[in-house]
Backbone as a printed PyTorch tensor [residue, N CA C, xyz], in Angstrom:
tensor([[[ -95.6380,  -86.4770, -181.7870],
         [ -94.4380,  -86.0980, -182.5170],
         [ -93.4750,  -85.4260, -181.5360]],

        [[ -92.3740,  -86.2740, -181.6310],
         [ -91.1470,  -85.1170, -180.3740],
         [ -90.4700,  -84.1560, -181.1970]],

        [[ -90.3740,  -83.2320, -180.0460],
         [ -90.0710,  -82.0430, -180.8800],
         [ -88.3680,  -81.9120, -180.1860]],

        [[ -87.7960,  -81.6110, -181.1730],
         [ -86.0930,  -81.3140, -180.1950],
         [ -86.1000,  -79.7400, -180.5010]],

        [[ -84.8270,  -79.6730, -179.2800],
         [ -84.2010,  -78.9100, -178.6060],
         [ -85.1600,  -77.1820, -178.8270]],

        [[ -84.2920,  -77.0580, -180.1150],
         [ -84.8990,  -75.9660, -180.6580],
         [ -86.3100,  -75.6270, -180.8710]],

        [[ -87.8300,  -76.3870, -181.3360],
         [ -88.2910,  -76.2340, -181.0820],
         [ -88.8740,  -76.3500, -179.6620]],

        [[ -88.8740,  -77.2270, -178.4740],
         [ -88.9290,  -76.6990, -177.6310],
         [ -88.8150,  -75.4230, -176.8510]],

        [[ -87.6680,  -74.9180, -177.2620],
         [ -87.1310,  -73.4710, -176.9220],
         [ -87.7540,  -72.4270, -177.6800]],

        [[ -88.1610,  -72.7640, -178.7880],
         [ -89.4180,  -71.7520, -179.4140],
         [ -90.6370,  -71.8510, -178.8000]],

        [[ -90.8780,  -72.9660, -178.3150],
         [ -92.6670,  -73.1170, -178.0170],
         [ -92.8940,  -72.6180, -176.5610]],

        [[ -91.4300,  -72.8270, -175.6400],
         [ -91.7720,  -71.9630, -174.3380],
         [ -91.4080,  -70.3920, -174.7550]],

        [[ -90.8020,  -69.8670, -175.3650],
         [ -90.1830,  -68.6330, -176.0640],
         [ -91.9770,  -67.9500, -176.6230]],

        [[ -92.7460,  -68.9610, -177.2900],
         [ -94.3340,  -68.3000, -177.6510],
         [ -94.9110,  -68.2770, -176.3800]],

        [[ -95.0780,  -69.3840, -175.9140],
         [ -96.0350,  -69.3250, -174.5630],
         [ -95.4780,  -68.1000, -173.3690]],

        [[ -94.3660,  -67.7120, -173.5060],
         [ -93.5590,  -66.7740, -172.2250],
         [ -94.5000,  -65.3760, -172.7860]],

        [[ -93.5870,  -65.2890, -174.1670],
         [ -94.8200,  -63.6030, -174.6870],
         [ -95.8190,  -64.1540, -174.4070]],

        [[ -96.7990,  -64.8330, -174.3640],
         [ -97.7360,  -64.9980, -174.2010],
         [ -98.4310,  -64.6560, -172.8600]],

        [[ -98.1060,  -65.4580, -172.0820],
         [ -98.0940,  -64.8840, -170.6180],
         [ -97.2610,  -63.6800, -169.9180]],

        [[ -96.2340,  -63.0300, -170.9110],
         [ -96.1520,  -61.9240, -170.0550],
         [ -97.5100,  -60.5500, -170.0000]],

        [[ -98.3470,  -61.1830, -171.2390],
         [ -99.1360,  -60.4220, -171.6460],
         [-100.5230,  -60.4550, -170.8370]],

        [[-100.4500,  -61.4700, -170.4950],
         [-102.0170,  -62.0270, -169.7910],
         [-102.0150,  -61.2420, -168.5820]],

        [[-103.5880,  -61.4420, -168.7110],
         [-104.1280,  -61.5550, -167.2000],
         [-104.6380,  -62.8520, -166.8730]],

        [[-105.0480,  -63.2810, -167.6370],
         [-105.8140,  -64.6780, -167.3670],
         [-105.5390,  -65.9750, -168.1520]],

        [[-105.2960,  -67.2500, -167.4340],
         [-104.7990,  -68.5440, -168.0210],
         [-106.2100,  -69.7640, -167.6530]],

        [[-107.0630,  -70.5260, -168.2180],
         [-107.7830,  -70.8700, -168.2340],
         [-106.9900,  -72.1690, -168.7270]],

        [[-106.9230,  -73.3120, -167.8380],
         [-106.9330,  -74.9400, -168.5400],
         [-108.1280,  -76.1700, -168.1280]],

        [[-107.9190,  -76.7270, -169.4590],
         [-109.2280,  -77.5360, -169.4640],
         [-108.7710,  -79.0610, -170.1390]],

        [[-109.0860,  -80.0150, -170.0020],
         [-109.1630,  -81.3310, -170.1750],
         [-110.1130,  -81.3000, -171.4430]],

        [[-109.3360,  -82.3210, -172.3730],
         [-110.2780,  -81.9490, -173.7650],
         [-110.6850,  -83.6970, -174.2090]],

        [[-110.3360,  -84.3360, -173.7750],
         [-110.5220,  -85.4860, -174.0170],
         [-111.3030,  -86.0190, -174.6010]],

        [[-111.3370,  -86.8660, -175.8770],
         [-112.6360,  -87.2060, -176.2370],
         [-113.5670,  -86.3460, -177.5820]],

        [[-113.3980,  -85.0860, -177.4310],
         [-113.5730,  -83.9940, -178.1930],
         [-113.4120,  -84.1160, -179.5760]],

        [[-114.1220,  -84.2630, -180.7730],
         [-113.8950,  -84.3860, -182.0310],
         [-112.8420,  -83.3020, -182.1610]],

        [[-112.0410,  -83.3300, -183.3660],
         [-111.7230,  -82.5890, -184.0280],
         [-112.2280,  -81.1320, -184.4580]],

        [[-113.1950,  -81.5630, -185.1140],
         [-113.9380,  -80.2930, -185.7600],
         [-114.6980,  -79.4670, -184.7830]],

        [[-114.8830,  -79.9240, -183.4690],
         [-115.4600,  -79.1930, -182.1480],
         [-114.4320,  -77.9630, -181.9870]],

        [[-113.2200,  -79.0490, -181.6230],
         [-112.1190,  -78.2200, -181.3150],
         [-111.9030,  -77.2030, -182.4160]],

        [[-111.8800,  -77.1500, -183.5310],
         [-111.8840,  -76.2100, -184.6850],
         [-112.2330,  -74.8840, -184.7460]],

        [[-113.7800,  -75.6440, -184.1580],
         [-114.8600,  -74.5150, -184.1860],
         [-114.2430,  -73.5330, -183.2710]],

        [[-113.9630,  -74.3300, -181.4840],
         [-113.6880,  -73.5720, -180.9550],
         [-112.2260,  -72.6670, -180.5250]],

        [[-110.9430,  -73.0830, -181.6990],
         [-110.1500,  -72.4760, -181.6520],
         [-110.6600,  -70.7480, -182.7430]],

        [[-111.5330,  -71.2390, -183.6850],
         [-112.0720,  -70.3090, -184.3820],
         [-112.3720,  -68.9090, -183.1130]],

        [[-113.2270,  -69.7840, -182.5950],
         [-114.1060,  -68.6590, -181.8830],
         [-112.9760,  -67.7980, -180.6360]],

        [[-112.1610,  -68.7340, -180.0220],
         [-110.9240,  -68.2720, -178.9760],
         [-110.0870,  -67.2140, -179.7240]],

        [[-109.6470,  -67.6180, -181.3670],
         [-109.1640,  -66.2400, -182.1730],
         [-110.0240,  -65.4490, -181.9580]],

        [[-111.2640,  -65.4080, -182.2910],
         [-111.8690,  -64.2500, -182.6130],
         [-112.1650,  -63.3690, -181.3110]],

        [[-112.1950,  -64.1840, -180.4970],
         [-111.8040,  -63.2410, -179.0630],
         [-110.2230,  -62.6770, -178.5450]],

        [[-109.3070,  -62.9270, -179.0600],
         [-108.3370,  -62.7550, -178.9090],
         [-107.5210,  -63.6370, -177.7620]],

        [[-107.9100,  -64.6880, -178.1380],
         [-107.8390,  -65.7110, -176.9800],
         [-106.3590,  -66.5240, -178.0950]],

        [[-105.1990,  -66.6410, -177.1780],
         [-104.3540,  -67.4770, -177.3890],
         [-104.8850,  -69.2370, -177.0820]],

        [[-105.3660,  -70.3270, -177.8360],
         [-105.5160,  -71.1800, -177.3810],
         [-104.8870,  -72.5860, -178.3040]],

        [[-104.1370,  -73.3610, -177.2050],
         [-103.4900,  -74.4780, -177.9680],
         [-103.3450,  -75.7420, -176.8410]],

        [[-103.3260,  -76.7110, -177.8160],
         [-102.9840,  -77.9880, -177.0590],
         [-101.2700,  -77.6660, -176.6220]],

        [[-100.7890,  -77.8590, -175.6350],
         [ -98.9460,  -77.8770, -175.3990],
         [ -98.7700,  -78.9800, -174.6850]],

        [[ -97.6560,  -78.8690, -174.5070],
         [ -96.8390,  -79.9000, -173.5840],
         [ -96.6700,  -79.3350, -171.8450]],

        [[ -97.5680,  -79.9550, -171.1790],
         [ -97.2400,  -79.5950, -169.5690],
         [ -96.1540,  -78.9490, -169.4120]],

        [[ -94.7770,  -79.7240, -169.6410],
         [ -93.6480,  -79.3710, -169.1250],
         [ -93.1310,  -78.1820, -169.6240]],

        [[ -93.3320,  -78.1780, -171.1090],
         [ -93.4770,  -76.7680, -171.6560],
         [ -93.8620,  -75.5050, -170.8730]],

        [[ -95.0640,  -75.5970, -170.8710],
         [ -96.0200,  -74.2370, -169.9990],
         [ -95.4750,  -74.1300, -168.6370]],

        [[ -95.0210,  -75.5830, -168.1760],
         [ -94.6000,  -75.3240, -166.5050],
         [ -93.0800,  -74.4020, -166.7540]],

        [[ -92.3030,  -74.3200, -167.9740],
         [ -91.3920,  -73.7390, -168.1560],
         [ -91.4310,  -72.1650, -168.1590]],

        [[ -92.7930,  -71.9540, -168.8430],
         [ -93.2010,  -70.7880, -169.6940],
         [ -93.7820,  -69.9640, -168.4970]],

        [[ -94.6130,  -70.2880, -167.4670],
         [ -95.0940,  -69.6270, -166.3210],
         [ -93.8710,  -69.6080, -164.9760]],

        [[ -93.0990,  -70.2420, -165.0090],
         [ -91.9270,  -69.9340, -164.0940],
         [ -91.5110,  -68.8760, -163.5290]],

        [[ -91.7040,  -67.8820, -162.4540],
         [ -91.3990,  -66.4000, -162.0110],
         [ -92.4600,  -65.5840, -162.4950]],

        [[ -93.3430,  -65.8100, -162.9240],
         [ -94.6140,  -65.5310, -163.1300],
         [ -95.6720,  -65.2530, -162.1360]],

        [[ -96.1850,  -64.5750, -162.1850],
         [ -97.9050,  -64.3490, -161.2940],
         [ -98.6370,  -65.8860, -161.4500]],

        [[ -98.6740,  -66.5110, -162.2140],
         [ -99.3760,  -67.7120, -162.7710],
         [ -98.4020,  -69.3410, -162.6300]],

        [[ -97.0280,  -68.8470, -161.8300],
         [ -96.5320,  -70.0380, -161.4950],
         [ -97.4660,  -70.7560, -160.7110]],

        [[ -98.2070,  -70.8310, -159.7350],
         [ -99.4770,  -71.1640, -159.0800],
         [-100.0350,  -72.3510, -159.5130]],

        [[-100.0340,  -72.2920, -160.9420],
         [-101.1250,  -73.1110, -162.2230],
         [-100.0130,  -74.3020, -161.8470]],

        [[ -98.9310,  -74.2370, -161.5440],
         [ -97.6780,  -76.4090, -162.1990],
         [ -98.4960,  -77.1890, -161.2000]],

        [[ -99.0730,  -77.0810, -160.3050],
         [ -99.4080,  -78.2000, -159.6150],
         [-100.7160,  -78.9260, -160.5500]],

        [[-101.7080,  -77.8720, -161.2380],
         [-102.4450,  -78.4920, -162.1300],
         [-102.3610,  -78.8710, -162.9220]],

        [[-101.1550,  -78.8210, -163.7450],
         [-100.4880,  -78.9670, -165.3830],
         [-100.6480,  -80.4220, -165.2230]],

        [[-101.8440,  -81.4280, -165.1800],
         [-101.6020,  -82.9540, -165.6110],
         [-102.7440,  -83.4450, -166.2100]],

        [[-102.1750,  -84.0240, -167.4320],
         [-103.2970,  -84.7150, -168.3260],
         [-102.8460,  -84.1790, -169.7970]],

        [[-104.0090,  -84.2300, -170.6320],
         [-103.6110,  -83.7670, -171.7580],
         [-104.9850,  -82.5250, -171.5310]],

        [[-104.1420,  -81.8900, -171.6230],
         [-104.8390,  -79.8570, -171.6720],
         [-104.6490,  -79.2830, -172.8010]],

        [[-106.0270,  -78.3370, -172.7800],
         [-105.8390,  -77.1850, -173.8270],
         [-105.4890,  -75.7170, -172.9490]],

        [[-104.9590,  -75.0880, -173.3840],
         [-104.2120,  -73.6090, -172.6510],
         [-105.1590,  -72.8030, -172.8620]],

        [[-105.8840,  -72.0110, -172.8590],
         [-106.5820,  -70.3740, -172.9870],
         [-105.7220,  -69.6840, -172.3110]],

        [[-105.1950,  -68.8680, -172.9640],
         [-104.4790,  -67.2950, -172.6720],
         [-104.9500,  -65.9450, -172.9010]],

        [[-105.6080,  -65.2500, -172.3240],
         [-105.9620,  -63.6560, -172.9870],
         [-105.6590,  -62.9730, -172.1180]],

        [[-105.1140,  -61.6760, -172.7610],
         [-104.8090,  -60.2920, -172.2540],
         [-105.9540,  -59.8260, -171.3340]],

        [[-107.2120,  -59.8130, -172.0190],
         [-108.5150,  -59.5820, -171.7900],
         [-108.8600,  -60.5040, -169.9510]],

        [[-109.4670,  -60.0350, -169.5530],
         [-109.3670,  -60.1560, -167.7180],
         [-110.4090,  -61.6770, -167.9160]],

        [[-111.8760,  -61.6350, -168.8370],
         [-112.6400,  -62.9610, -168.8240],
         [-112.4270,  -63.0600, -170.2430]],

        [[-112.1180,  -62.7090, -171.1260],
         [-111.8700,  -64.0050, -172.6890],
         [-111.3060,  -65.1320, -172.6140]],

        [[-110.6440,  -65.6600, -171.8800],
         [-110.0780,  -66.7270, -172.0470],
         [-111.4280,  -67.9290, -171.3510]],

        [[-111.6110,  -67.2020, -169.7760],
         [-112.5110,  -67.9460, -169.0870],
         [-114.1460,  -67.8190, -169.9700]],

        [[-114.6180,  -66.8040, -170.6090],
         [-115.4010,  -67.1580, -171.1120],
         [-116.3980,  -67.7280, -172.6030]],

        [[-114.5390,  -67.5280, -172.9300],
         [-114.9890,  -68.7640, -174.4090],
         [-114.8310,  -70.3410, -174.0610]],

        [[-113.9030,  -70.8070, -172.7210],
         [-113.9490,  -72.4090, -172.7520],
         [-115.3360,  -72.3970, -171.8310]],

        [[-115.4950,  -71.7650, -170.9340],
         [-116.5910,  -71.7890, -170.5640],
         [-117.9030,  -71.9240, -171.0400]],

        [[-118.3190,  -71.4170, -172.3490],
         [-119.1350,  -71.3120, -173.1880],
         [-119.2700,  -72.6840, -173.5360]],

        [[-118.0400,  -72.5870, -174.2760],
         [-117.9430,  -74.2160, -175.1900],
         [-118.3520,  -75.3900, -173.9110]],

        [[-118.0360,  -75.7530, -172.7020],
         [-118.1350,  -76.1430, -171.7470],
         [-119.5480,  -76.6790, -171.5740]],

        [[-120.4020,  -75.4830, -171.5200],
         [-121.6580,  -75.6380, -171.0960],
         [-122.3900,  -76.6030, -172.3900]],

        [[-122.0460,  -76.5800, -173.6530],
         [-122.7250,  -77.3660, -174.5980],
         [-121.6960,  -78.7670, -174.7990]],

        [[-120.6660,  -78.8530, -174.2080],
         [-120.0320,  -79.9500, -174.4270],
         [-119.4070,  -80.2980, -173.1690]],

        [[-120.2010,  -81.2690, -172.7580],
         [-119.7990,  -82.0050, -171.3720],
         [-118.5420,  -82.7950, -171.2970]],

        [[-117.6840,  -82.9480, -172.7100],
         [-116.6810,  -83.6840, -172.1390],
         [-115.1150,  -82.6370, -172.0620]],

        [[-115.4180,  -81.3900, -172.1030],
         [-114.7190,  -80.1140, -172.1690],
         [-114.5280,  -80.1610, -170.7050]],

        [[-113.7230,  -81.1920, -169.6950],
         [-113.9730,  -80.1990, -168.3600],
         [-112.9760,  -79.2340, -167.6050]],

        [[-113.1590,  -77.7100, -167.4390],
         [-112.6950,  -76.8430, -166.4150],
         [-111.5620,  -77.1110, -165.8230]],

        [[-110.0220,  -77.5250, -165.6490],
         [-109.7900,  -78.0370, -164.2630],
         [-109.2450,  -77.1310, -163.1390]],

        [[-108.7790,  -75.9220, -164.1030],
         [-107.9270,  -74.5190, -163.3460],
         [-107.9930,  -73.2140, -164.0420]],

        [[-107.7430,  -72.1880, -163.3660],
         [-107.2770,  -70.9500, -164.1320],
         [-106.3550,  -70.2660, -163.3770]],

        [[-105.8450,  -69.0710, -164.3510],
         [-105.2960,  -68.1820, -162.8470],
         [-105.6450,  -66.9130, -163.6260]],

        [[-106.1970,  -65.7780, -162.3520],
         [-106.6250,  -64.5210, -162.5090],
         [-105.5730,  -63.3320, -161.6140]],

        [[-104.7800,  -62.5630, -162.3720],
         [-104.5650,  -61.6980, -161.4090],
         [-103.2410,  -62.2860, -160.5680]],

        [[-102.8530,  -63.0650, -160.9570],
         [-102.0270,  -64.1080, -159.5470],
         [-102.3980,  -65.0450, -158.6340]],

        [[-103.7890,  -65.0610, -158.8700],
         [-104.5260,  -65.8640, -158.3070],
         [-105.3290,  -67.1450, -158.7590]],

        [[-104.7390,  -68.5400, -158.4480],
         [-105.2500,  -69.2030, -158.7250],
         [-106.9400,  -69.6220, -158.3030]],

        [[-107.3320,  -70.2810, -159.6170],
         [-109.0500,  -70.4760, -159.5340],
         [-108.9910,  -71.7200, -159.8680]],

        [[-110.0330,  -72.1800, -159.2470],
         [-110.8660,  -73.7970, -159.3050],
         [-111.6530,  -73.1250, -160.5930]],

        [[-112.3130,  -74.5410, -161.1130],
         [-113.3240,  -74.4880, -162.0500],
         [-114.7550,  -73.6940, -161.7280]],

        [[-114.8340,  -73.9200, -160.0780],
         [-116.2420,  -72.8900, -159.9880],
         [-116.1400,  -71.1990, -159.8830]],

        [[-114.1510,  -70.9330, -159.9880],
         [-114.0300,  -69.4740, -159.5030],
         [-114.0420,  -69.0210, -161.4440]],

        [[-113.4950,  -70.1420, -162.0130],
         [-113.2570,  -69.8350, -163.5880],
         [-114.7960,  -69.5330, -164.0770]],

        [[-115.6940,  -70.5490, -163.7030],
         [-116.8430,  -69.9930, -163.9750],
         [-117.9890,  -68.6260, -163.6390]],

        [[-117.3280,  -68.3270, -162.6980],
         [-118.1630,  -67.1810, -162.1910],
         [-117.3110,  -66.0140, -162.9330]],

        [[-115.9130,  -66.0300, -163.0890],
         [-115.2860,  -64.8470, -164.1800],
         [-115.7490,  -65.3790, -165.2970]],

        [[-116.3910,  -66.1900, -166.3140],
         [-116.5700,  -66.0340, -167.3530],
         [-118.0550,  -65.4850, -166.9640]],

        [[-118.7110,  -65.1510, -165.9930],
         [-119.9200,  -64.6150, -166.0480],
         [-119.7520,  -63.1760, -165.5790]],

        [[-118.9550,  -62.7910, -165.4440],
         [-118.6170,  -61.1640, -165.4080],
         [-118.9810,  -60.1190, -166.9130]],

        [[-119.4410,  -59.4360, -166.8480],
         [-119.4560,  -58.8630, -168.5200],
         [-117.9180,  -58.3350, -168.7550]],

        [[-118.2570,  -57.8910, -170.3690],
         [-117.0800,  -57.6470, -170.8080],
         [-116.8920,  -56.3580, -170.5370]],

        [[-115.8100,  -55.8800, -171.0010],
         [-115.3400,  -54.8610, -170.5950],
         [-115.8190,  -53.5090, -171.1740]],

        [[-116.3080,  -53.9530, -172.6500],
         [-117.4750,  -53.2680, -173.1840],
         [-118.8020,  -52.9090, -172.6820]],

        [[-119.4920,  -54.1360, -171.9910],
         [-120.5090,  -53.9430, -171.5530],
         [-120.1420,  -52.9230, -170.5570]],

        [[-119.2470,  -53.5500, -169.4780],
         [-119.2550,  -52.7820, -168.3260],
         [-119.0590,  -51.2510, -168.7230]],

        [[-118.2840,  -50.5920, -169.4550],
         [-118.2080,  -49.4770, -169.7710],
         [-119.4580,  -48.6280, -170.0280]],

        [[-120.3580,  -49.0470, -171.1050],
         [-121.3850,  -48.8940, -171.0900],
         [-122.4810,  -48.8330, -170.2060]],

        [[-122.1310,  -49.5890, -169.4930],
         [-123.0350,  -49.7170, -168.2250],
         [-122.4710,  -48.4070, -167.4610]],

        [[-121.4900,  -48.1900, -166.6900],
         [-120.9820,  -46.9500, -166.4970],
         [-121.4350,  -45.5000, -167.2630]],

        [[-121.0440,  -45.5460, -168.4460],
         [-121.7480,  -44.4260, -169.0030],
         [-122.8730,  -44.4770, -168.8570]],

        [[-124.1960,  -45.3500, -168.9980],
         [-125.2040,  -44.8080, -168.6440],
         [-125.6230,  -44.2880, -167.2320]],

        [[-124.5680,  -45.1390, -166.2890],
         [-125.1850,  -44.5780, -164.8020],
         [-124.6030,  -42.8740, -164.8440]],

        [[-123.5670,  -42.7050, -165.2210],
         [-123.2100,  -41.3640, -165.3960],
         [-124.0520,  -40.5220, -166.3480]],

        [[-124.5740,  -40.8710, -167.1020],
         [-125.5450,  -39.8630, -167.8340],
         [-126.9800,  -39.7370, -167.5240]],

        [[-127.2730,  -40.8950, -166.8350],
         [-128.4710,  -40.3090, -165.8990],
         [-129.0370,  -38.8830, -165.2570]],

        [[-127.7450,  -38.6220, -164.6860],
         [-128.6720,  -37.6850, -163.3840],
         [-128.5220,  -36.3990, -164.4410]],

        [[-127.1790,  -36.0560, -165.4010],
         [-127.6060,  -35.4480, -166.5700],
         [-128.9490,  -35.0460, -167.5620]],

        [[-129.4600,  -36.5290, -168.0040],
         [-130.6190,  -36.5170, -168.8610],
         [-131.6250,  -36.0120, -167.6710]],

        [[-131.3990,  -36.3450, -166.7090],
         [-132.8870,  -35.8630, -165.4720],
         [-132.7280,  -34.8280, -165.4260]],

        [[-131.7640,  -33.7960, -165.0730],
         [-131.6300,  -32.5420, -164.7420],
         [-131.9910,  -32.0760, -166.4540]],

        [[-131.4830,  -32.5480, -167.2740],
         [-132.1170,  -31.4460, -169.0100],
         [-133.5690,  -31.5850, -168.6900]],

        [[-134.3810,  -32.9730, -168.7410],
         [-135.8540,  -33.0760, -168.8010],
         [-136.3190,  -32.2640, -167.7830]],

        [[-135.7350,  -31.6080, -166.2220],
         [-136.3590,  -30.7410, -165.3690],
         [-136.7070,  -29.6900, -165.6320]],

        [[-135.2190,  -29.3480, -166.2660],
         [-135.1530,  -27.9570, -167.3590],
         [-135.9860,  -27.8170, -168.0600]],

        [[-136.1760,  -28.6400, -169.0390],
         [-137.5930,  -28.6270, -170.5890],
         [-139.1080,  -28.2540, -169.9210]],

        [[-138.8930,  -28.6740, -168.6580],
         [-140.1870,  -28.6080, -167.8110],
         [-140.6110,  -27.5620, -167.3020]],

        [[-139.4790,  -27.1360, -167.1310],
         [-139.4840,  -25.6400, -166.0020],
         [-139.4390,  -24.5650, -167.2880]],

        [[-139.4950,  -24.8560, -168.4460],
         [-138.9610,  -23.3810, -169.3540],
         [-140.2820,  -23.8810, -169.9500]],

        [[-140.7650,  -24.8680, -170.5900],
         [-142.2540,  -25.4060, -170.4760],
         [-143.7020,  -24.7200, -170.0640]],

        [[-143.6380,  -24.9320, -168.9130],
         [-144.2530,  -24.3870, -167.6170],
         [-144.2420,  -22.6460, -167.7070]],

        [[-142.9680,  -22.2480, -167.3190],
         [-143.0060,  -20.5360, -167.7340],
         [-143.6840,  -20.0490, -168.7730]],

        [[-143.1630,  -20.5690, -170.1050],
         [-143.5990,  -20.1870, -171.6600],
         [-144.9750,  -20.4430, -171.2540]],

        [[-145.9990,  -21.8680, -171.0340],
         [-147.0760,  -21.5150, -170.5620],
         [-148.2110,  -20.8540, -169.8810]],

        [[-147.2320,  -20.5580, -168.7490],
         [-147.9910,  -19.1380, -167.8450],
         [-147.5410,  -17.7170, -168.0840]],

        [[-147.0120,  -17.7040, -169.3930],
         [-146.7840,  -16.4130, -170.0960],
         [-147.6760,  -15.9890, -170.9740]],

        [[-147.8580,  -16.8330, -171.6620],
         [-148.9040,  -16.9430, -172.9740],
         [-150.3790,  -17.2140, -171.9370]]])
């Protein structure tokens, strides 16, 4: 379906907020792909907060222009799906996901940071944890040497109370 003037100018006008927001642009070749695959996995890209849509190349090559992610026009060919998230790996690791159970999903680019990625750099950021995990992970290394030093304590006041009594 061609779209005139005006919508055009809306659909790079979504994709621009879109990417002024990002960190990360993930495109993939969908070819072949039922319908209801794709469904599933626009479901799941919302629920990560993942911007994801079929567009028009020329579109997006409009929409990333003066951008950190201008980088990506030399890859813009074929018929692509976009992943966009704010989030540093949501984008890379929901097509990624979908990827691994559906072989005809393939990888062809991303960009991180300003930096463009091949499909094997997209894959190793969707294997980064999230930002949740990592936090967590942090807090526990920080509450470590804490919980050790209380249990020394319990030991040592322990110990006294024992050789008192």
């Amino acid at each position: 379906m061609a779209l005139n003037l005006q919508e055009k100018q809306a659909v790079v006008a979504e994709v621009s907020a879109q990417v002024a927001q990002a960190q990360t642009i993930v495109v993939a070749e969908y070819r072949g792909i039922p319908v209801s695959e794709i469904t599933t996995l626009r479901a799941n890209a919302r629920n990560n907060g993942v911007y994801f849509h079929v567009l028009k190349n020329t579109l997006v090559r409009r929409a990333i222009q003066g951008t950190p992610f201008e980088g990506l026009a030399d890859t813009l060919v074929g018929p692509l799906v976009y992943s966009i998230s704010s989030d540093a790996v949501a984008a890379a690791k929901v097509v990624h996901e979908f990827a691994k159970t559906n072989n005809k999903m393939v990888i062809k680019a991303g960009a991180y940071n300003g930096t463009v990625l091949d499909a094997a750099a997209v894959a190793a950021l969707a294997s980064v944890p999230s930002k949740e995990v990592l936090l967590a992970q942090l807090l526990g290394v920080m509450k470590s040497p804490i919980t050790s030093m209380a249990i020394v304590l319990k030991a040592l006041s322990e110990q006294k109370a024992g050789a008192a009594a």
